[in-house]
Every structure is written in C-alpha cells, then in structure tokens.
C-alpha positions in Angstrom: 29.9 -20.5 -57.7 31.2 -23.6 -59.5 30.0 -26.8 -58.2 32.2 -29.6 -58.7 30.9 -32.1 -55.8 27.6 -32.9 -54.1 29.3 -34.3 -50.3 26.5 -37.0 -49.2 26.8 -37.4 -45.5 25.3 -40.6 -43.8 25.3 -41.0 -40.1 24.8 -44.8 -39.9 23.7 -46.5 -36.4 22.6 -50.2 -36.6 21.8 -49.8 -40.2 23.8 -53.5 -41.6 21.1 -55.0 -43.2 19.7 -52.3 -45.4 22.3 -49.7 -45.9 23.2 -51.7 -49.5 20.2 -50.4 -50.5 20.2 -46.9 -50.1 24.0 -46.7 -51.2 21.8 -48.2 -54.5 19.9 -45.4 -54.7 22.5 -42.9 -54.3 24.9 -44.5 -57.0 21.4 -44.5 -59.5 21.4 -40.8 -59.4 22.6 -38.8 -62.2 23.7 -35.2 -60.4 22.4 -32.4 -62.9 25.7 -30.0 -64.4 27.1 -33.3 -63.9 27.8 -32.9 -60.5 29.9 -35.9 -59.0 29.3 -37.4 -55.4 31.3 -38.3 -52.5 29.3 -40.6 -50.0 31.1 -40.0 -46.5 29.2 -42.2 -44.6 30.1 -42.2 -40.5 29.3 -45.5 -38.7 28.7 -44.6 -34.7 30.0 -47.3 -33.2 27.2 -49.8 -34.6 26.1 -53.0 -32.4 25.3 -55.2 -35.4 27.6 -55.6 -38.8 27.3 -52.4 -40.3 31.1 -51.5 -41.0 31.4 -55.1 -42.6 28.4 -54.4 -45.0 30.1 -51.2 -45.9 33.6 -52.2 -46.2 31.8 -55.3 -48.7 29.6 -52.7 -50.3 33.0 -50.4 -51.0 34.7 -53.8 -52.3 32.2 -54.6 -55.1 31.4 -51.1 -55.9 34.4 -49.3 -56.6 32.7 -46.9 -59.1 31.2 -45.1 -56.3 33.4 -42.9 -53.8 32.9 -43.8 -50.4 34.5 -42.2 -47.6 34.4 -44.6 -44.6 34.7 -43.3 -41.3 34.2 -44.9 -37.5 33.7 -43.4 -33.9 35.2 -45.8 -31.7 32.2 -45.2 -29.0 28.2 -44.3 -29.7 28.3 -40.6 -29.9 25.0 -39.6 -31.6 24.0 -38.6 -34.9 25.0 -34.8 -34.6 28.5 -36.0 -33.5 28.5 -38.0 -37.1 27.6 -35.3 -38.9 29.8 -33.2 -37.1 32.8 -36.0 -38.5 31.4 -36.4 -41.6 31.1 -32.5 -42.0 34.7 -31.8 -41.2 36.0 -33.9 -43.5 33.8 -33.1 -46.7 35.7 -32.1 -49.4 32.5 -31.0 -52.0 31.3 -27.4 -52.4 27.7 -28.8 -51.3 26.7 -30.9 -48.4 23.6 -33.2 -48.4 22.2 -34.8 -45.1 21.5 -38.6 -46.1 19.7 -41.0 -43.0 20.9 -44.3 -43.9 17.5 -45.9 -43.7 15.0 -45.5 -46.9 12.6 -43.0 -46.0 14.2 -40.5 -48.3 14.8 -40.6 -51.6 17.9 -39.8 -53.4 16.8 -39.2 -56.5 15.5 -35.6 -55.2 18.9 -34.8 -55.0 18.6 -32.6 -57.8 15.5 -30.8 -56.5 17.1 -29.4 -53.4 20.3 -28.6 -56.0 18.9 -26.8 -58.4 18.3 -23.2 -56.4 22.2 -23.3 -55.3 23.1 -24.2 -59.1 21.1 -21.3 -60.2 22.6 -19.0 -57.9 19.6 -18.1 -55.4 19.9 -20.3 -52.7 22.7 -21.2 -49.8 20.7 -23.3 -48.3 17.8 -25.2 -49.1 15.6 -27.6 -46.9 13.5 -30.2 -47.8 10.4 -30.0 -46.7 7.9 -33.5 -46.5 4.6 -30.7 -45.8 4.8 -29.1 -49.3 4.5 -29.9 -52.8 2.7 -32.9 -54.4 5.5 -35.8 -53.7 4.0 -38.9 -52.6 4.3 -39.4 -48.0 3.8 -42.3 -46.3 0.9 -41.7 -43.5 2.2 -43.2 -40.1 1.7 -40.9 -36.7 -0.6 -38.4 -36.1 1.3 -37.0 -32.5 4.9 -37.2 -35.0 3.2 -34.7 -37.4 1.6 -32.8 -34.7 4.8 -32.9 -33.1 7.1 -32.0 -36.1 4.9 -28.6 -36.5 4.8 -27.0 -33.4 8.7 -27.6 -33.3 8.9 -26.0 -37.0 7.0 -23.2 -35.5 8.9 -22.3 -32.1 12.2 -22.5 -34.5 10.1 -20.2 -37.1 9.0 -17.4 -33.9 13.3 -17.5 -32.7 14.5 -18.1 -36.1 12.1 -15.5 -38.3 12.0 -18.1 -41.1 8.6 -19.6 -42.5 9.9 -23.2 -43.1 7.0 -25.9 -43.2 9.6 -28.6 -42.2 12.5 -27.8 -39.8 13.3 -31.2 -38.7 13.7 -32.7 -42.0 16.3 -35.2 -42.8 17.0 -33.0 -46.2 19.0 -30.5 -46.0 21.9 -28.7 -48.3 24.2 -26.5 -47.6 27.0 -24.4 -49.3 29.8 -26.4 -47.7 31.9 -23.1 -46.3 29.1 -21.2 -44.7 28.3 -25.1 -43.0 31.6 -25.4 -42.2 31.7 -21.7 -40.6 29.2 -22.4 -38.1 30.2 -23.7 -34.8 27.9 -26.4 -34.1 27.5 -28.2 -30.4 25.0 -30.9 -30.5 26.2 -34.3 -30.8 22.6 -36.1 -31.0 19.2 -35.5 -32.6 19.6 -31.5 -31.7 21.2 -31.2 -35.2 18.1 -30.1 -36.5 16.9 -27.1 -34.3 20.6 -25.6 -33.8 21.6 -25.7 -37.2 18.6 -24.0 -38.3 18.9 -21.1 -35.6 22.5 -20.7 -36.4 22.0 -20.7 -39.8 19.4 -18.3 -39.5 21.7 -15.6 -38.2 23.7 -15.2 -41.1 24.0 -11.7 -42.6 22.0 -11.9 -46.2 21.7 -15.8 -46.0 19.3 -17.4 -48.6 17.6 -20.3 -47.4 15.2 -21.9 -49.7 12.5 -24.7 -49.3 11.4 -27.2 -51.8 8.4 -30.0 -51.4 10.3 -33.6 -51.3 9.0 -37.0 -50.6 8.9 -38.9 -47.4 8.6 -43.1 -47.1 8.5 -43.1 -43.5 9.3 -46.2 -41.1 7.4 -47.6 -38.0 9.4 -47.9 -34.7 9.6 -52.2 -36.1 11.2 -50.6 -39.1 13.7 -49.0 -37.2 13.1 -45.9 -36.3 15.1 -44.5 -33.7 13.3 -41.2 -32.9 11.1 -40.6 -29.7 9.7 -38.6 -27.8 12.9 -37.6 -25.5 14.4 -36.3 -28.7 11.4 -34.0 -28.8 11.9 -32.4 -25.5 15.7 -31.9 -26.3 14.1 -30.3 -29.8 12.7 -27.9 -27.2 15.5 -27.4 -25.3 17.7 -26.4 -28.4 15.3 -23.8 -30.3 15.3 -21.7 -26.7 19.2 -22.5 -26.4 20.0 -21.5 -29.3 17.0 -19.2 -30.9 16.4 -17.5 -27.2 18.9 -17.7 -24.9 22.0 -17.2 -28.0 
C-alpha cells in the first residue's frame, strides 16, 4: 500500500491560547518515506477565540495544509472526529488532542508498522516502552486500566492502552466502520468495532504522554468514565 498522506485530525474545544503550539510541533515533523500531512483540525463550537487563532495560524503559515472546519453548536469530540474523518483525504489517519500532552514527533513510531506492511492499525500506548510520562492521578491510571481490560475481555485484544489519544488507522477500513458516539465514547467503540474486522492487524507501540492537570485544561472526568462503561458492553456485549 502506497502512502502518500498522513491525515492529522484535531478536535479542538476551547483550545485558543495554545493550539499555535502544537500546530508547531506538527509542522516540525519530518514524516518518514516522506510522507506529507494534512492537518484537518475541527473547532466544536469553541466559547473563547479558537477559530481566530487558527484562521491567524493558517495566515502566516501557509506551508502547512490546514483544513479548517466548524460545527455551528458543541457536539462533542466523537462528533469532530466523525467531521474530520469524513473529510480526510490521506491513506492514514492520526488522532491529534489539540492540547500538548502528546507529542507529534512520534508520528513516525505509530507509522512505521503500516509503512512496512504489518499493521492496519496501530495504537499508542502511554503504559509501554521507555518514553518519558508525566506522573499526575493515581484513580486516572487506575481508571484507564480496568477500562483497557473490560474492552480487552469483549474485544479479545491485549492492548495496555485503549483510551489513548494515539491512534492510526488505514483510512478505508476507518472510514468503513459505522461509528455512533459523538463524545468521549470514541475510544471504547472504535476499538470494539475495529476489533471485529476479519484478519485485522492492530499493533501497539510504547509513546510518550505530558499529561495536564484539570487547571491545565483537561476536560475529562469521571462521567466520561461511566459512559466508557456503557460503550465496551454496548458495543463489545450487547453488538
């Protein structure tokens, strides 16, 4: 399979005063098999001035292509991705959280087993490997592995890391899968549905994580937990 274009997909809610810097990061990388990018970021109906930061970002750096794209009301992250899925254009899709807690540069990790031919899809896992993690909440990481391990019992995977941000795809067998969950249940149903595919090679590789407090930014809680739940038996169980 020829790989022409890494599609970077960035679901972006409140994110004005930092997303400069992680479209930074993301222009910095040099794509191995030189691999171009196409940054489709979706901005959900932001509060604060995240489309103007974008629209001045897009101004001054025409070098990098950016896709722009706006829901007129807040629909949640899994309804950006859902947008910014549809309208990818790139044989590979990357999952990009617009804050800084993970690192484009390891682009090329998760890359490498679909360039080589072994992988359709690979996740990122922040429990593996010896990448550098920032240490933040004991109940989050408690809480991140028992939901990696219902999905492993439904799904029959052995990820370490189901709910990372990271993950790739071959962009027709994402864009085959009929996907439902407009808000932090991304994670769980794309991984049972995935999971289901006849002969589908899903491959795992140790990333870093620079994690944020809830002052930071971060927008998960414990309600997006529950939901977690809710998916892996809708989805892994109940399918």
């Amino acid at each position: 399979m020829e790989i022409k274009t890494l599609s970077i997909i960035i679901p972006a809610y409140n994110e004005g005063p930092t997303i400069y810097k992680i479209l930074d990061k993301i222009k910095g990388v040099l794509l191995i098999h030189s691999i171009q990018k196409e940054v489709i970021i979706v901005n959900d109906c932001s509060s604060d001035d995240t489309a103007e930061s974008v629209r001045t970002y897009m101004a001054k750096n025409p070098e990098l292509p950016i896709v722009f794209l706006e829901h007129p009301v807040n629909k949640g992250k899994g309804a950006a991705l859902h947008t910014g899925i549809a309208k990818a254009s790139g044989e590979v899709i990357v999952i990009q959280d617009a804050d800084l807690e993970y690192d484009p540069q390891e682009y090329n990790i998760l890359l490498k087993p679909i360039t080589d031919d072994v992988a359709d899809v690979v996740y990122g896992s922040r429990f593996m490997g010896g990448k550098p993690h920032r240490i933040l909440f004991f109940w989050h990481s408690i809480g991140n592995k028992f939901l990696t391990f219902l999905s492993n019992m439904f799904s029959n995977l052995n990820l370490t890391d189901m709910e990372t941000c990271y993950k790739m795809f071959r962009a027709d067998i994402l864009k085959s899968i009929s996907l439902e969950e407009t808000r932090f249940g991304f994670e769980p149903e794309v991984t049972q549905k995935v999971a289901r595919i006849p002969k589908i090679r899903i491959y795992e590789v140790g990333i870093s994580y620079y994690g944020r407090t809830f002052e930071e930014g971060k927008k998960i809680n414990w309600r997006d937990g529950f939901r977690a739940i809710y998916c892996i038996f809708k989805y892994g169980l109940f399918r």
